[in-house]
N, C-alpha and C positions, 0 to 999 in steps of 0.2 A: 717550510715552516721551521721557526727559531725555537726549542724547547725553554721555558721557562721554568714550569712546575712539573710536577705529573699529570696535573690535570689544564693546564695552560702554557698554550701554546700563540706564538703571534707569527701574521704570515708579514714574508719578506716585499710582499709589494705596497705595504705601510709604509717600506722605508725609503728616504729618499739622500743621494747620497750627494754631495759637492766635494770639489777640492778647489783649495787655495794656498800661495804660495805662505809656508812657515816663518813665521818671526824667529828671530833669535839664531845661534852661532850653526854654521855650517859652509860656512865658506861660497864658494861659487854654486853650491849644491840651490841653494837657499836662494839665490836670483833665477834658477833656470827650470827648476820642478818643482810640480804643486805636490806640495807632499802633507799638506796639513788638509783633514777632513773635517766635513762637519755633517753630519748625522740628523735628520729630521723624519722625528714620526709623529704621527698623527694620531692622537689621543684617543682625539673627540671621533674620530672614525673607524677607530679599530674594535675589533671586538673583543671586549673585557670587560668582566663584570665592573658595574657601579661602584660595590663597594673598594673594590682596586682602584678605580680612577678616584675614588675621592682620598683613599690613602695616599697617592702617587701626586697630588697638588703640594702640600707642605715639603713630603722628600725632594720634589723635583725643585721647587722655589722658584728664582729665576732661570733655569733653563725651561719653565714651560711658559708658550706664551698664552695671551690672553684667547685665540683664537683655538686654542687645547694642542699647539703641538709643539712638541718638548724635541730641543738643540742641543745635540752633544757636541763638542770637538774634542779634536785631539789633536796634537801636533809634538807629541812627545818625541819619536823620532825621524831618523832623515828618510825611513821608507813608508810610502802610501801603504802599500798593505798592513804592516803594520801598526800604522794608525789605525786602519778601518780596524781591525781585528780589537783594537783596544775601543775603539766608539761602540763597538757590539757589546763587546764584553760589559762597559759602563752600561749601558742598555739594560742590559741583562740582569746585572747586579739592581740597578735600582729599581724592575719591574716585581722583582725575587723580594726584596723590600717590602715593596707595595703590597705582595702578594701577601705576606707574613699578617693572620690574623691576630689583632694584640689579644691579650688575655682577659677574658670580662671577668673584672675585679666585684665579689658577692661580699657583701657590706655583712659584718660580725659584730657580737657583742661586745667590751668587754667582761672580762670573766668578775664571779665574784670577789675573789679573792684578791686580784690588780684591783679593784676599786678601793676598795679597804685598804692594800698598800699604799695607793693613791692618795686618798684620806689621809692614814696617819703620816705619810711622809709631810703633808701640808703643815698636819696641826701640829706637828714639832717645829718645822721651820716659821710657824705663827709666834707657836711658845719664843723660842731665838731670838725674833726681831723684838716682842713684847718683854722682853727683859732688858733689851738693850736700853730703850726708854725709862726704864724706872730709874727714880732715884733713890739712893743707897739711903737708908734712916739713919739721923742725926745717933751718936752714942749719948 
């Protein structure tokens, strides 16, 4: 079991692990081992509350696909383990995310007194614009 929260946890046989070989500079390393990972778990099958998985569709975008299960890679460097380490780690971070309830925002009034500043700030800048238009009296 992966700890996420204090109260959530995900177990490791959700995950499913591949390697293939890394794009990008590393000499002969990079023709002969699979060193780049990629990470698939299973959303829609794991056990987490609803409202987490419905958090975790926007944070995850396109790494989740339409069948519910969300592809990490990594191929940052030239050692497997340390990819895997890092596709957890990303895992972890954006389940942590998901987990994070927003804050239910309680709709207030304004106060009396912002209203009334509210007000006279208008009705002078009314007065402003209403003077510019006038024309000056003949002498």
């Amino acid at each position: 079991m992966i700890r996420i929260t204090d109260s959530l946890a995900i177990d490791e046989n959700d995950m499913a692990w591949s390697f293939t070989r890394a794009s990008g500079p590393g000499g002969q390393n990079v023709n002969k081992v699979s060193t780049a990972v990629e990470l698939r778990f299973d959303v829609a099958r794991a056990f987490l509350p609803d409202d987490l998985k419905a958090r975790l569709r926007p944070l995850a975008g396109r790494q989740l696909t339409q069948d519910g299960i969300l592809v990490i890679t990594a191929q940052e460097t030239r050692s497997q383990e340390r990819n895997r380490d890092i596709a957890l780690r990303k895992l972890v971070e954006l389940l942590r995310k998901a987990a994070h309830r927003p804050k239910r925002r309680i709709a207030t009034k304004p106060t009396r007194s912002s209203t009334a500043r509210r007000l006279d700030s208008k009705a002078k800048r009314a007065q402003t614009k209403k003077l510019r238009g006038a024309r000056p009296e003949p002498d």
